[in-house]
KEZABA-891272 format. One line per 2 residues: number of its first residue (from 1); their letters; for each residue x negated, y negated, z of C-alpha. Coordinates in steps of 0.25 Angstrom, whole numbers, plus 5000, padded with zeros to 4 digits. Layout:
N
NUM	a	X,Y,Z; ...
END
This chain:
396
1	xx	4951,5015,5063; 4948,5015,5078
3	xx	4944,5025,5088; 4948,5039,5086
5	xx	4958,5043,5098; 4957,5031,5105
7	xx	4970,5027,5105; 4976,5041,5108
9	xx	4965,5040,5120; 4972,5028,5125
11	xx	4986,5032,5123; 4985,5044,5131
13	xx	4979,5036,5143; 4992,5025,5141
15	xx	4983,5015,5137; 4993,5008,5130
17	xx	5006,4999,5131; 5016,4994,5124
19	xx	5023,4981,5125; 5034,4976,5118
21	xx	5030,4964,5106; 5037,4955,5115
23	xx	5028,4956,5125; 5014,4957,5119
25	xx	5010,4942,5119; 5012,4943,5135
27	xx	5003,4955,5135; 4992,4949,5127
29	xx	4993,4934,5130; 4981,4927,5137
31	xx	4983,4912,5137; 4992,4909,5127
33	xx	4986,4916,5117; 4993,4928,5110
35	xx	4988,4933,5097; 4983,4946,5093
37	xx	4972,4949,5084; 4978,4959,5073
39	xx	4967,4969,5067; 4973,4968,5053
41	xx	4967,4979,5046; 4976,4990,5055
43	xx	4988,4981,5054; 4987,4981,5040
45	xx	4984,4995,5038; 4995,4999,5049
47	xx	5006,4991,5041; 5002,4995,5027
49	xx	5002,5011,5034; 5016,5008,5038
51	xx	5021,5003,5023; 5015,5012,5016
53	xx	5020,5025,5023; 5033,5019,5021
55	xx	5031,5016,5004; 5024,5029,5002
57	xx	5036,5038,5011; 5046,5029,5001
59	xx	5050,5028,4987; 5044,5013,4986
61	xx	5029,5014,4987; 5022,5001,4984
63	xx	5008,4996,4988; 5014,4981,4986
65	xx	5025,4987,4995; 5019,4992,5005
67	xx	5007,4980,5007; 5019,4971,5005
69	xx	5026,4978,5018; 5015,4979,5026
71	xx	5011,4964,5025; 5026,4962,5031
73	xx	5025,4971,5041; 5012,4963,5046
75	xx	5019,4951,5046; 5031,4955,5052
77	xx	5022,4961,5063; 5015,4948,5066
79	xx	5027,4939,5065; 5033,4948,5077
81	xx	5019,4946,5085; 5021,4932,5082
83	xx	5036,4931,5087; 5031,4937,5099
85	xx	5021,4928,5102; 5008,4934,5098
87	xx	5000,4926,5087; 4989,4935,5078
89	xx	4978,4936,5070; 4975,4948,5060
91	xx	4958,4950,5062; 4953,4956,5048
93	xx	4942,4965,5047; 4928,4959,5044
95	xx	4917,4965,5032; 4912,4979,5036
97	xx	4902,4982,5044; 4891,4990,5036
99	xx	4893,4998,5050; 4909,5000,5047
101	xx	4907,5004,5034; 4897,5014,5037
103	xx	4906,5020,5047; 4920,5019,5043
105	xx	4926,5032,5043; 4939,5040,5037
107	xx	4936,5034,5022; 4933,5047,5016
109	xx	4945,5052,5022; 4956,5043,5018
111	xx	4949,5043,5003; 4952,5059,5003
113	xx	4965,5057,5008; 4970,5045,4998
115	xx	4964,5055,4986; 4972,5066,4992
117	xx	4985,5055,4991; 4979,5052,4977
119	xx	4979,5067,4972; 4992,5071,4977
121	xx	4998,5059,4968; 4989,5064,4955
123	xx	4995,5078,4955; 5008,5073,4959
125	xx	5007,5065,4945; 5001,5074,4937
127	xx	5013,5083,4941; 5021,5073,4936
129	xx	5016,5071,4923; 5016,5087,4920
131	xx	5030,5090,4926; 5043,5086,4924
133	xx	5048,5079,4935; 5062,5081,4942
135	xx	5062,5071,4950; 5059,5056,4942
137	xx	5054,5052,4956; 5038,5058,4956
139	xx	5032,5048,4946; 5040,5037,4954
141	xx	5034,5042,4966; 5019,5046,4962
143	xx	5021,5031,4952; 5020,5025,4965
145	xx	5006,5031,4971; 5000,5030,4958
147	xx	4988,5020,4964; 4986,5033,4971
149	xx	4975,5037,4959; 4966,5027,4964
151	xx	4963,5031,4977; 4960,5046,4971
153	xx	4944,5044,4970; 4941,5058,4963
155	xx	4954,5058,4954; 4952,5064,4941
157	xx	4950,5053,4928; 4964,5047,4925
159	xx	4968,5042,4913; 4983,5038,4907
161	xx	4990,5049,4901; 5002,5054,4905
163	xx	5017,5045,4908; 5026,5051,4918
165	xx	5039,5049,4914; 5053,5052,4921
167	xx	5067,5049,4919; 5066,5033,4921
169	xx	5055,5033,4910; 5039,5032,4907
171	xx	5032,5029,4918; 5016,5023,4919
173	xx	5006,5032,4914; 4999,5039,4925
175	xx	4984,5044,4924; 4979,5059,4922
177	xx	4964,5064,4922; 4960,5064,4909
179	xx	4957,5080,4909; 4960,5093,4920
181	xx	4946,5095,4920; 4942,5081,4925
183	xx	4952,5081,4935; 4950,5093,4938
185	xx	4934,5089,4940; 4938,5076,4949
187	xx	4948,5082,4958; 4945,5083,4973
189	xx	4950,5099,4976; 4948,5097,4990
191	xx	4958,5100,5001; 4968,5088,5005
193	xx	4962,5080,5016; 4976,5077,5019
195	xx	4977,5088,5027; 4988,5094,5016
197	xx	4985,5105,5006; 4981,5097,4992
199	xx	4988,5099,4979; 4978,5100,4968
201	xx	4979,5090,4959; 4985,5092,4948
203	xx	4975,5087,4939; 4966,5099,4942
205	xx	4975,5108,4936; 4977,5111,4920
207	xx	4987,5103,4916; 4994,5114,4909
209	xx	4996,5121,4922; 5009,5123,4926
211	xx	5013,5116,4939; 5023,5124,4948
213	xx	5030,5118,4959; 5023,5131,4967
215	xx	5009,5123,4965; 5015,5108,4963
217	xx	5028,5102,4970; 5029,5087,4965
219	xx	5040,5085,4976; 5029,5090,4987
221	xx	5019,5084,4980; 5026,5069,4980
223	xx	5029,5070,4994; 5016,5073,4999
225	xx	5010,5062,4991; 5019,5052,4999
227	xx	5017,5060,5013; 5002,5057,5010
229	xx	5003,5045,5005; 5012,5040,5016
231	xx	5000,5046,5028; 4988,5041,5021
233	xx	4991,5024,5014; 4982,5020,5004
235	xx	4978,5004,5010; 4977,4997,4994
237	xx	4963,4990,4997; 4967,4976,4995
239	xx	4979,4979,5005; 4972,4972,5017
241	xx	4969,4959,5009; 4984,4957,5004
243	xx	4989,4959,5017; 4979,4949,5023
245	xx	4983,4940,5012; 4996,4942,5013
247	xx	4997,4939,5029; 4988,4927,5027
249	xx	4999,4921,5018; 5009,4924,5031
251	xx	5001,4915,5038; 4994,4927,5047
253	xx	4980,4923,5053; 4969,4931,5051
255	xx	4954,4933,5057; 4940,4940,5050
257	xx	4927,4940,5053; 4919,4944,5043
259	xx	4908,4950,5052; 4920,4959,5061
261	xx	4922,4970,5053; 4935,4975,5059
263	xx	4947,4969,5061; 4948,4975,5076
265	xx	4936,4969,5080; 4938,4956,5075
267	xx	4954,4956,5082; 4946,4961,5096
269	xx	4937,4951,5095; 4947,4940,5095
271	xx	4955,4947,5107; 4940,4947,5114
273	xx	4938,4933,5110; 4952,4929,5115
275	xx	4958,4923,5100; 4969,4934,5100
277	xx	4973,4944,5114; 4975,4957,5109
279	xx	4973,4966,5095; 4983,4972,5087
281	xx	4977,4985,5080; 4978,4998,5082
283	xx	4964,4997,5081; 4957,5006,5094
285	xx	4943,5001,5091; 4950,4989,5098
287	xx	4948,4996,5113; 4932,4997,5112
289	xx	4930,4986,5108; 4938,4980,5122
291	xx	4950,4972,5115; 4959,4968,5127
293	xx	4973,4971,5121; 4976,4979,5108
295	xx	4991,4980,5102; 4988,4992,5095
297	xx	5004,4991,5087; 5015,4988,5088
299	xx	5029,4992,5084; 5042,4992,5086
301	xx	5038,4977,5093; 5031,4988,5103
303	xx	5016,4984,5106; 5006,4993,5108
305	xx	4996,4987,5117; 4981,4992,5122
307	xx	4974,4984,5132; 4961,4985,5135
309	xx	4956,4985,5150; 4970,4992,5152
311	xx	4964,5003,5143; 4952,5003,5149
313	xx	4957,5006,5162; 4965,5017,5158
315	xx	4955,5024,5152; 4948,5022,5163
317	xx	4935,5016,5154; 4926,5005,5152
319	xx	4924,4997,5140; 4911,5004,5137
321	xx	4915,5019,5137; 4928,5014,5129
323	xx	4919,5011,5117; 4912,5024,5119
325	xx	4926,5032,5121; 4928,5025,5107
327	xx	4916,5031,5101; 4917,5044,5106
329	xx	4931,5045,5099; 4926,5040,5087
331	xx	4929,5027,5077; 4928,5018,5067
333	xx	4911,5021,5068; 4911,5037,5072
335	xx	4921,5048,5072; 4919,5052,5087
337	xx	4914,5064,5092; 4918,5077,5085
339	xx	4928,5086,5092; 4928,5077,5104
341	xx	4941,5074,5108; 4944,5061,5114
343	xx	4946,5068,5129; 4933,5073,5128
345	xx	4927,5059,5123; 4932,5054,5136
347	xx	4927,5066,5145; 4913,5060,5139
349	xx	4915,5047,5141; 4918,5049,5155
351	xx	4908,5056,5158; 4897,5047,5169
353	xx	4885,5041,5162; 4891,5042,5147
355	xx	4886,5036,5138; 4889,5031,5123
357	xx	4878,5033,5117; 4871,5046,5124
359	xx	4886,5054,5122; 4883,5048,5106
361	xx	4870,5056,5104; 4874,5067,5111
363	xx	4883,5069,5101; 4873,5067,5090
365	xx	4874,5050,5088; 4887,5052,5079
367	xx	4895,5042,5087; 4887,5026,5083
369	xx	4889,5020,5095; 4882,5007,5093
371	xx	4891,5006,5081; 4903,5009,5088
373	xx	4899,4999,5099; 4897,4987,5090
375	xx	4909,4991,5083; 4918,4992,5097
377	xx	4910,4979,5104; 4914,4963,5100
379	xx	4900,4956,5100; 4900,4942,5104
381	xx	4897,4937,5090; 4910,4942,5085
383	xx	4918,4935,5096; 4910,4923,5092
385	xx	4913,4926,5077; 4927,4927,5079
387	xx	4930,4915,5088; 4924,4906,5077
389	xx	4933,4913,5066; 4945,4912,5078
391	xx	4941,4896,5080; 4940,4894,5065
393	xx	4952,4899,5060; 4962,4898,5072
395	xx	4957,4888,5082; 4957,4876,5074
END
């Protein structure tokens, strides 16, 4: 997830650069050697992002689809790395730490968000099988995001019951709680956190109530659906093994140490090593932990390019109070200081004789600062742990 406000922090002091793709390997070449390490959790996630904004805004949605698409986009992107000189690698993600997994964030948040997705979708079906529809379109549509239901955790008990029909003919039975009062006992009543006024479920009402358009718009309710659906992807759980698969077949090479639990870490530990020269990832954990060149995208064959003693220099730090700008903002191991704003962050940073871990119990020890640091530091055992998977699989 990265540093909250890092990157803005660095864009507003022109940290950046961009360079044209046919340039990069210039840029980034030491010796002979051009390859970039790729942190292929981001790339994946970025590229599925894309797809399935692009399936769920359409008429055409499909998982397969979209997975399908974004496996080509990957491999278009590396063939025009490879056209312009630049070999790669994608570094996967290690075994979780018990420290990560302690510590990962936002879970909660994405969980109640995916339900609201999931709960829209029900009282758009439900509609459905109550009303007759005008437009033979709405089952089509809500047909396609029928996995939805499973990502509902407090849905009510479904059972098959009901067939939505339309001009075309019968369609596939669709699931309904087995009673009101047990839907109405398991339905979440809380306010949307999608920031959007919920629609009660259907579910909760009698369903001998008359639905109005003043109290239920199908049209509204559909597109809101696919708005939602097109801010928030659902990632399938097995999408970042097909994908692996998948490029593995093309011929791409990939790079895992078990015992590096990020794939960020193990791609800067292959910069700091010397395999590859620079990262691409949009990653910003990458600038505490001293990555010396960080492509942090690229589009349009425009590259997006972060170097490190050069970003240094313009903030005008050292390495040392980087890492502690980067746990004051808040990361993947703590969420910052509340109602700190990044300015003021810096103000303290500044400030002579600051020091991490005095500023951290000031503020009551809410910030793990020795967790932060072994998460933003590459140990010599890892270097070594990565050279002898390096020589192993590439150098013989």
């Amino acid at each position: 997830m990265g540093i909250e406000d890092l990157w803005e922090a660095l864009k507003e002091k022109q940290c950046g650069k961009t360079v044209p793709l046919s340039q990069l390997r210039n840029l980034i070449k030491v010796d002979c050697a051009s390859r970039l390490a790729i942190d292929a959790y981001l790339i994946y996630y970025k590229y599925f992002c894309v797809e399935w904004r692009v399936s769920a805004e359409g008429n055409s949605f499909s998982t397969d689809r979209v997975i399908s698409n974004t496996i080509r986009r990957i491999d278009d992107m590396c063939k025009k790395l490879n056209n312009n000189g630049l070999e790669h690698v994608f570094c996967l993600d290690g075994e979780k730490s018990a420290i990560k997994l302690a510590t990962e964030r936002r879970g909660s948040i994405k969980d109640a968000k995916i339900s609201e997705i999931a709960k829209i979708h029900y009282s758009c079906t439900k509609w459905c099988e109550r009303n007759p529809l005008d437009a033979a379109t709405y089952p089509d549509i809500l047909r396609r995001y029928d996995f939805l239901r499973d990502y509902w955790p407090n849905s009510p008990r479904w059972r098959h019951m009901e067939t939505l029909t339309s001009p075309t003919g019968p369609r596939t039975p669709l699931e309904q709680p087995d009673t009101p009062a047990q839907a109405a006992a398991s339905s979440d009543n809380t306010d949307s956190p999608l920031g959007q006024t919920a629609v009660a479920p259907v579910a909760n009402r009698n369903p001998t109530d008359n639905e109005t358009d003043t109290t239920f718009n199908i049209s509204d309710e559909v597109s809101r659906l696919k708005k939602v659906l097109s801010k928030y992807p659902i990632i399938p759980r097995d999408m970042y093994r097909i994908i692996q698969v998948e490029l593995q077949q093309r011929g791409h090479r990939f790079l895992s140490i078990p015992s590096i639990p990020e794939g960020e870490k193990l791609a800067a530990t292959a910069v700091k090593i010397g395999f590859c020269q620079a990262v691409l990832s949009s990653d910003s954990d990458l600038l505490p932990m001293g990555t010396r060149m960080i492509i942090k995208e690229i589009k349009d064959d425009i590259a997006t390019v972060f170097s490190y003693p050069e970003t240094l220099a313009k903030l005008q730090m050292t390495h040392e109070q980087l890492m502690s700008y980067s746990i004051m903002l808040g990361n993947d191991f703590n969420e910052g200081i509340p109602g700190m704003a990044k300015v003021k962050c810096l103000q303290e940073l500044m400030k002579p004789g600051f020091n991490i871990y005095d500023f951290d119990q000031s503020r009551g020890g809410c910030l793990n600062v020795n967790i932060c640091l072994e998460a933003f530091t590459i140990s010599r055992q890892e270097c070594d742990l990565v050279e002898q998977e390096v020589t192993k699989l590439f150098c013989q």
